[in-house]
N, C-alpha and C positions, 0 to 999 in steps of 0.2 A: 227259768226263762226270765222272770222278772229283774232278777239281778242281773242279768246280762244288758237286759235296756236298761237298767240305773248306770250301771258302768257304763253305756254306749254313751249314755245324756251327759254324764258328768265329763265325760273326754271331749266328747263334743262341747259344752261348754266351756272346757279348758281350754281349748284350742284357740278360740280368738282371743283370750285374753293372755294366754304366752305370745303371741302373734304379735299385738300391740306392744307387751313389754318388749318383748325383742325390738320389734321397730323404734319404740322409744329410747330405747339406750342406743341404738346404730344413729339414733339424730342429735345426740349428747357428745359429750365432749372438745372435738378441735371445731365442731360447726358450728359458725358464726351466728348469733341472736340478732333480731333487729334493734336495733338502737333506742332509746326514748330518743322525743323532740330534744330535751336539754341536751344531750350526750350529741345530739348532731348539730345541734347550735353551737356547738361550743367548737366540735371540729370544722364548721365552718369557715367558725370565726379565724381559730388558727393558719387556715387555708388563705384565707385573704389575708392578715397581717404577714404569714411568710412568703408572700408573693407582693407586700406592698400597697395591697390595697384595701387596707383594714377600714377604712371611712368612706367605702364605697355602699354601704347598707348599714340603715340602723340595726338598732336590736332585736324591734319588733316585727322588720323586716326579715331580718337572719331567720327569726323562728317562725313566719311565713315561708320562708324556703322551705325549713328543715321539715316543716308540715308537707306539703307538698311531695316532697322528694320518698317520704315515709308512706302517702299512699299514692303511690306508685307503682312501677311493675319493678325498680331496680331490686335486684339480689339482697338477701340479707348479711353477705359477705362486703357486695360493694361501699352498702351505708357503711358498715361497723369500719370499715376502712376510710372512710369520710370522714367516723364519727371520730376517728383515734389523729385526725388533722394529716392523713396521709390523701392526697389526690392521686389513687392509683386500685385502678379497676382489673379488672379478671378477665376480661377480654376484650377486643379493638371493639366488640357488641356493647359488652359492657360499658365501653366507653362512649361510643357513640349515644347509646340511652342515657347515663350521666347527663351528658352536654347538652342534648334537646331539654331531658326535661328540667334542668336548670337555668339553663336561660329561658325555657316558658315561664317556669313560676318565677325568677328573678322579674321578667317583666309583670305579670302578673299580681306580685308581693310590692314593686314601687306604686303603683300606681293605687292601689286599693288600700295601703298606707299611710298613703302622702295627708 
């Protein structure tokens, strides 16, 4: 009987721990990381110069954004697609959260800056 509850305990303790590896590797690979500040600064910045309006926010400003935008509720797919200087979000949701909370902390980021 004794060896039956050692094998019962040790399966039982297996169990969450294959549980999590499994779910750890199902959250690896093509799923998108969140971005550092740098990495989103920098596709910011891309975003504004390919649209013409690269001298619309300083630097310190851009990384006031990119702060902001990172704690936030956007997706960890939407930044890394900001951060790669692509303006293009994963759903009209998506996008609609982009665009509020961007022009919050744009306004937000000049004024607390300046």
């Amino acid at each position: 009987m004794n060896s039956d509850r050692k094998l019962r305990t040790r399966l039982l303790t297996a169990v969450p721990i294959a549980a999590l590896a499994f779910s750890l590797a199902a959250c690896g690979g093509s799923a998108a990381e969140r971005p550092s500040t740098g990495e989103l600064s920098d596709g910011i910045t891309k975003i504004l110069e390919d649209s013409g309006q690269a001298d619309i926010l300083t630097e310190g400003q851009v990384d006031c954004v990119s702060e902001a935008l990172l704690e936030s509720e956007i997706s960890d797919q939407d930044l890394a697609n900001i951060a790669e200087g692509e303006d293009v979000q994963t759903s009209q949701e998506a996008k609609d959260l982009v665009e509020s909370t961007m022009a919050e902390a744009v306004s937000t980021c000049i004024t607390s800056t300046e």
